[in-house]
C-alpha positions as CSV (number, residue, x, y, z in Angstrom):
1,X,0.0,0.0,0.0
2,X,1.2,3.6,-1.0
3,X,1.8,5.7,1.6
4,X,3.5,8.7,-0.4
5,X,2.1,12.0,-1.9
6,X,2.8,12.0,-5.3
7,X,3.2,15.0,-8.0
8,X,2.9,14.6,-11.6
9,X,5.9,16.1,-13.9
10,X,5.4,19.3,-14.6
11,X,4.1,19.3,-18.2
12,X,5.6,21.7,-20.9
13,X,4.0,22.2,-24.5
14,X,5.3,19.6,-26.9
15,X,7.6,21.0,-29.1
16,X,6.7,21.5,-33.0
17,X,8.8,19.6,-35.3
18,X,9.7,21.4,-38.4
19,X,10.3,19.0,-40.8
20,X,13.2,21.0,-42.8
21,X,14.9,19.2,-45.9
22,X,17.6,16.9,-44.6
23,X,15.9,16.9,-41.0
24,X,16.1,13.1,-38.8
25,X,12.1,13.5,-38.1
26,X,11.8,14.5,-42.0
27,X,13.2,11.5,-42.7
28,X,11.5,8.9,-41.1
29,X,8.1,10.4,-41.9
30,X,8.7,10.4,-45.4
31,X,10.2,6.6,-45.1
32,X,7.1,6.0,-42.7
33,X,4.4,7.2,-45.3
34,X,5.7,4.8,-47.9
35,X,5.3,2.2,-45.4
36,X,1.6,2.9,-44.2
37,X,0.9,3.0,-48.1
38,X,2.7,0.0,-49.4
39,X,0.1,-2.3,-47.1
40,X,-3.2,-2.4,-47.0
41,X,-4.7,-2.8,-43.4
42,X,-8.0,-4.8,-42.1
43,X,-9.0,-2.7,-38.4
44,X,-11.1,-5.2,-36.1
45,X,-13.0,-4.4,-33.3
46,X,-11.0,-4.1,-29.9
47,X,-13.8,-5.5,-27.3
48,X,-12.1,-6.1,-23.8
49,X,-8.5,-6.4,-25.5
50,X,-9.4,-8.9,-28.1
51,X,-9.9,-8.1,-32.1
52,X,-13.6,-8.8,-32.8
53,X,-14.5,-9.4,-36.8
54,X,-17.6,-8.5,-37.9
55,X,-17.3,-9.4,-42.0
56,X,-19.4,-5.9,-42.7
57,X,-16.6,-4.2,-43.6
58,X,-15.9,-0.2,-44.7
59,X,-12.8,0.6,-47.1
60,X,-10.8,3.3,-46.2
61,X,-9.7,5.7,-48.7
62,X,-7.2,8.4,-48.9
63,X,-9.2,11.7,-49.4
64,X,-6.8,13.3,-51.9
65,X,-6.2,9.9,-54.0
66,X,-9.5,8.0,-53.7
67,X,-7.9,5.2,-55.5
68,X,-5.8,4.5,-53.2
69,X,-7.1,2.1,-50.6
70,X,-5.3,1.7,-47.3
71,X,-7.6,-0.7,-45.9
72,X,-10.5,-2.1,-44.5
73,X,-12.6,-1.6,-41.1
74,X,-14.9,-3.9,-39.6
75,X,-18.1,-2.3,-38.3
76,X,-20.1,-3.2,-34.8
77,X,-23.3,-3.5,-34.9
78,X,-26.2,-4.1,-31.8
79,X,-24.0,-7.2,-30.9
80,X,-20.5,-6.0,-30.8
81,X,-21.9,-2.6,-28.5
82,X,-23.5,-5.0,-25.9
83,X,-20.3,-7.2,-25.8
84,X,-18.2,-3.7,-25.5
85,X,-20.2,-2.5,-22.7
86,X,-19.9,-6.1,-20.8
87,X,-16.3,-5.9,-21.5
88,X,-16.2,-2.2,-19.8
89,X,-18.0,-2.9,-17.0
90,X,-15.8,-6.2,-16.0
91,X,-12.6,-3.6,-16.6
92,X,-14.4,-1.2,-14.3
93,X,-14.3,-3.5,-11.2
94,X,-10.3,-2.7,-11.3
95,X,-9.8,0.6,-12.9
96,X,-12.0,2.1,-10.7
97,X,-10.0,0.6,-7.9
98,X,-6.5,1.0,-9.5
99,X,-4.6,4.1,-7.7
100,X,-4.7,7.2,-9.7
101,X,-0.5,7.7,-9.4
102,X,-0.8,3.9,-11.3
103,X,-3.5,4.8,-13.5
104,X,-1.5,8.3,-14.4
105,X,1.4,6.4,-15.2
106,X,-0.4,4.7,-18.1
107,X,-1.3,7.5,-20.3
108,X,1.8,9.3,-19.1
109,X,3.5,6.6,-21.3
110,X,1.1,7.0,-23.8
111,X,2.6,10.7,-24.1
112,X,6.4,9.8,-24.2
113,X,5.8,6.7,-26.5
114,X,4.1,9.3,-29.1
115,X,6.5,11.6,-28.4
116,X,9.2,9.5,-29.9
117,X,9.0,6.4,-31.3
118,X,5.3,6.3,-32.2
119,X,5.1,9.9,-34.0
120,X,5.9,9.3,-37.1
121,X,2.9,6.3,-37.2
122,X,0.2,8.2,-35.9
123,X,1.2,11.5,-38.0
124,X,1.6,9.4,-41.5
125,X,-2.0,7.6,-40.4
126,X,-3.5,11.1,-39.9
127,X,-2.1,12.6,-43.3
128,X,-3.3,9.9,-45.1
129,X,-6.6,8.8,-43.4
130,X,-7.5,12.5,-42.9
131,X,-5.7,14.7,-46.2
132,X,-3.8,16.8,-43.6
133,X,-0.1,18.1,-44.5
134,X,2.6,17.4,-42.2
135,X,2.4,20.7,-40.0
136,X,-1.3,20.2,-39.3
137,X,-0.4,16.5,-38.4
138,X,2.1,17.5,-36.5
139,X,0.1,20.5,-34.3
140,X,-2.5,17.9,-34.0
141,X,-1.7,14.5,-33.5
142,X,1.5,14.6,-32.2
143,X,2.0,18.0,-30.5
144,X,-1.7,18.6,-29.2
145,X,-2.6,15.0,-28.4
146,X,1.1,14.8,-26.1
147,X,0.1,17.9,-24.3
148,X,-3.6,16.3,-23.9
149,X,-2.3,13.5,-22.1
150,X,0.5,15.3,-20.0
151,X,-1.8,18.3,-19.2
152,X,-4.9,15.9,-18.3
153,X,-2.7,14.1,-15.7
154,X,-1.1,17.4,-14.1
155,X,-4.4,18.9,-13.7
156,X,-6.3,15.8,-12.4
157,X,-3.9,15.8,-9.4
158,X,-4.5,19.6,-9.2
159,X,-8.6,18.6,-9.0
160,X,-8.0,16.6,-6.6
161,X,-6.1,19.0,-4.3
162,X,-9.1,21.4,-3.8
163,X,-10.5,20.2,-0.4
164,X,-13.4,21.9,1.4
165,X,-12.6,24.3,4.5
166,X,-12.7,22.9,8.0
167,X,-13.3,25.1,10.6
168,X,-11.5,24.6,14.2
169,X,-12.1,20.9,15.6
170,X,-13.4,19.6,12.3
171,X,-12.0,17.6,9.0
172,X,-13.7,17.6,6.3
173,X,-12.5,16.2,3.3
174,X,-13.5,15.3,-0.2
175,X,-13.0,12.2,-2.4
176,X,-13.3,11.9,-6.2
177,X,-14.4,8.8,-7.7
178,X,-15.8,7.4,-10.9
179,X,-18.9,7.0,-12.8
180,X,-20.6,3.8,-11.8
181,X,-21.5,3.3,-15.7
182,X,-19.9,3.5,-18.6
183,X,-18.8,6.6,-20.9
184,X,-19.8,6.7,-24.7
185,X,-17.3,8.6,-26.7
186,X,-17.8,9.9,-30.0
187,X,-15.0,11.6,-31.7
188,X,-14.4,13.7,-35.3
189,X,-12.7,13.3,-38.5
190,X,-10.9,16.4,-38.3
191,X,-8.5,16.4,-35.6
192,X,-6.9,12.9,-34.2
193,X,-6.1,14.5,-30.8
194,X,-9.7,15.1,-30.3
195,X,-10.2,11.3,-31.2
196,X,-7.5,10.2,-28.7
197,X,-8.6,12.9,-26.1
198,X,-12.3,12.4,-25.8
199,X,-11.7,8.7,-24.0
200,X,-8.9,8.9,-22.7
201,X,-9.8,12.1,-20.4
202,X,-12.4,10.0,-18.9
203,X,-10.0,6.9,-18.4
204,X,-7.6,8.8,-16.5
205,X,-9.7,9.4,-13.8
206,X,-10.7,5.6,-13.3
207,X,-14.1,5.5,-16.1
208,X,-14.4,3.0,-18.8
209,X,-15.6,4.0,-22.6
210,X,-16.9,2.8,-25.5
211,X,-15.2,4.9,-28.3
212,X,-16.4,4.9,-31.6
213,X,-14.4,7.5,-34.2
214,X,-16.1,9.3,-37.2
215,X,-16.2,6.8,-39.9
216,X,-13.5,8.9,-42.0
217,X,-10.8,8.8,-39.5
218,X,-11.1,5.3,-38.2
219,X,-7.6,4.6,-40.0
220,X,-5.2,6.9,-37.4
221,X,-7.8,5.9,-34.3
222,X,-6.8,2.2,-35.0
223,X,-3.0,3.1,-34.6
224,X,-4.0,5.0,-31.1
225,X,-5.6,1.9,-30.2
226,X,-2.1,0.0,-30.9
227,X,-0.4,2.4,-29.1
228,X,-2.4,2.3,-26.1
229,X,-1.9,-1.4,-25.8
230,X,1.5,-0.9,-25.9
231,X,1.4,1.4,-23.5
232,X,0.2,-1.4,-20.9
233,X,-3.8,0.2,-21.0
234,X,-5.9,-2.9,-19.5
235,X,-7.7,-4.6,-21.7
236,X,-11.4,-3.4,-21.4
237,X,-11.0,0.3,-20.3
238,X,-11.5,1.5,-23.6
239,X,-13.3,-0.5,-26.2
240,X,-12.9,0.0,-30.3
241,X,-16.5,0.2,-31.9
242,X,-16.3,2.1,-34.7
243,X,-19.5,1.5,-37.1
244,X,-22.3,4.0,-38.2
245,X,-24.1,6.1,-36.0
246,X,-27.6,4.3,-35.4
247,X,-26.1,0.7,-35.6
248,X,-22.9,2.0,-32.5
249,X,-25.4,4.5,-30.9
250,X,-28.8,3.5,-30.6
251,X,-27.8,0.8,-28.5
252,X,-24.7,2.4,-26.8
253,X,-27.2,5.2,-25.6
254,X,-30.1,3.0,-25.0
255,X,-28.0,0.7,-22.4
256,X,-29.3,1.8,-18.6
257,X,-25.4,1.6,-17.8
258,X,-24.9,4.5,-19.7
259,X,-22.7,7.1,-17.5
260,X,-21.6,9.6,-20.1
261,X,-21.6,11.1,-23.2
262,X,-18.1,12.7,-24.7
263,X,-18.9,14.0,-27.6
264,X,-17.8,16.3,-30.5
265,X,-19.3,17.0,-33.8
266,X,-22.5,18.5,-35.4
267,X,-25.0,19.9,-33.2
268,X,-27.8,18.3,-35.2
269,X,-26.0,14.7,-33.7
270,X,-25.2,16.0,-30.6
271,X,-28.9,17.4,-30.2
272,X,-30.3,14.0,-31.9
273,X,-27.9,12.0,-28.8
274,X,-29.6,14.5,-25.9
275,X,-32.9,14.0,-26.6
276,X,-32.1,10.2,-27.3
277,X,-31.0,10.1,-23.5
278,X,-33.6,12.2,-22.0
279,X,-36.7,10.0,-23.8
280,X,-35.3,7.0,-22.0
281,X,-34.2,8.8,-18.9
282,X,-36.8,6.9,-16.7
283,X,-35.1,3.3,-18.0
284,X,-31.4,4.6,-16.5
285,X,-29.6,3.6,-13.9
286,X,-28.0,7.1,-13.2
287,X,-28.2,10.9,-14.7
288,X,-26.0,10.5,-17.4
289,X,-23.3,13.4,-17.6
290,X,-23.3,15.0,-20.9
291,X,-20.5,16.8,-22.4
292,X,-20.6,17.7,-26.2
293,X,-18.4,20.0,-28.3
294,X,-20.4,21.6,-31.6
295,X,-20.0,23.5,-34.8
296,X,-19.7,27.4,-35.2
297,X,-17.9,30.1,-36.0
298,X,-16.0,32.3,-33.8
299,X,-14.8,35.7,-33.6
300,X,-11.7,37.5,-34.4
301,X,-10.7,39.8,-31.6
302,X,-7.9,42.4,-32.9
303,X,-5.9,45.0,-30.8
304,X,-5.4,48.4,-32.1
305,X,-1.8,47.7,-31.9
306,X,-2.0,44.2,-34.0
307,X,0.2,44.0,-37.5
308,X,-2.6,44.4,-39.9
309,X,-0.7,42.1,-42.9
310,X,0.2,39.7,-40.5
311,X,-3.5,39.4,-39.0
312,X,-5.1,39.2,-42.4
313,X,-3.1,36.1,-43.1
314,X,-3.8,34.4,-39.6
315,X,-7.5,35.3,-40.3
316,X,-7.5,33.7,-43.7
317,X,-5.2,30.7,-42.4
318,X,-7.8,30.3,-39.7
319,X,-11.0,30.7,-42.2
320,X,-9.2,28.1,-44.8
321,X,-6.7,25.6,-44.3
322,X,-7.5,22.2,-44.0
323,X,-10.9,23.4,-45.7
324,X,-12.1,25.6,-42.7
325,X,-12.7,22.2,-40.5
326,X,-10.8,23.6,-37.7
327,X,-11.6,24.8,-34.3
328,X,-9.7,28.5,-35.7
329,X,-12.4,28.2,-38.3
């Protein structure tokens, strides 16, 4: 039994990779890209730690040379979501028990292992799966996702350090603990750490998820999967489903186990999911906790003092690249 305080490493921002002619990292991306494209991969199901094939299978195309097929993806139906959610409720009864400095230790891995040796996978599988050049691969799902994990950790301990006031003769004290269900998480297309952060965040802190990526970027979620198993995640603590909406989330959402909802995407989906939950409300065993992430627009905000040519071009940047699907959009 532990009986230390522990601290999490301070976390720092990953640092950006340039990717300069001649450069190690440019390298073995480009020798890494003809690798993911020489091979064409078949992405099971991952229920409980186990590959689960469903023979209704999805190609996956690359979005700037749709004659290029890097694979296929087996998709879950009604079947494969009850077996997912049996398999995260059986993890549960340790997770949730696991301590958090152990727990912590996980994804911290997860972080270093993506930080070196597994960054020029995931990057290769987002620039193919998802049409993105190298710098937004490399802002998203190697520099973003890193800090996600890092950051997540730090700041859990940080949550967990706020403690209510006890006045003179008194000791009061507050414990955080886990949802008694599990956590549905549904992720985008457009950036992979969103994908890899949406359940994960809620694994850190001892839940369990069912995690089913948009259809169109199931090819780099498959490599996060891989690298969370070699990371030492538990088998069970997040579960692979990715398939179409109704056939993963009817069911999913319909299950009175049903903890959470991560989500981001459309608000017509996410507005679809809450009303979903709250017509069959009275059949759950808990309030699920809802947390979803929608499309818009935002605002520019420009000081007086600002370099007019140089905000133009961050405002069209913003607007444009990577066809406006951006959260500078």
């Amino acid at each position: 039994m532990s009986n230390a305080y522990f601290k999490t490493p301070q976390p720092l921002n990953e640092p950006v990779k340039l990717y300069k002619p001649g450069s190690p990292e440019r390298d073995e991306l480009k020798n890494k890209l003809k690798e993911l494209k020489s091979k064409q991969v078949e992405v099971p199901l991952i229920i409980g730690g186990e590959e689960v094939k469903t023979g209704n299978t999805e190609e996956m195309r690359i979005p700037h040379n749709h004659s290029h097929i890097l694979g296929v993806y087996h998709k879950a139906g009604k079947k494969e979501v009850e077996m997912a959610i049996e398999a995260a409720l059986e993890a549960r009864k340790e997770w949730a028990e696991m301590p958090w400095e152990h727990r912590v230790s996980v994804f911290l891995k997860i972080a270093d292992l993506l930080a070196g040796s597994w960054r020029s996978t995931i990057n290769g599988a987002t620039m193919l799966g998802q049409s993105k050049v190298v710098h937004q691969a490399e802002i998203d799902s190697a520099c973003e996702l890193i800090d996600f994990y890092r950051f997540n950790c730090y700041f859990m301990t940080k949550l967990m350090e706020e403690q209510p006031y006890s006045p003179y003769g008194m000791w009061n004290r507050s414990e955080y603990r886990p949802l008694e269900g599990y956590i549905f998480a549904v992720t985008p297309f457009n950036f992979t750490s969103i994908a890899g952060n949406l359940p994960t965040s809620p694994a850190i802190v001892g839940n369990v998820c069912l995690w089913k990526p948009a259809s169109s970027s199931v090819y780099s979620a498959y490599f996060l999967m891989k690298l969370f198993e070699e990371a030492g995640l538990p088998k069970g603590v997040i579960n692979f489903v990715p398939g179409s909406g109704g056939q993963v989330g009817t069911p999913a959402m319909n299950n009175p186990n049903l903890a959470g909802i991560h989500f981001t995407g459309s608000t017509a989906v996410f507005q679809n999911m809450w009303k979903t939950i709250a017509d069959n409300l009275k059949n759950m065993k808990y309030y699920p906790r809802i947390v979803g992430e929608t499309g818009g627009k935002d605002f520019i905000f420009a000081h007086n003092s600002a370099d007019i040519d140089a905000l133009v071009v961050a405002a069209l940047r913003g607007a444009f690249e990577y066809q406006g699907q951006k959260c500078s959009a």
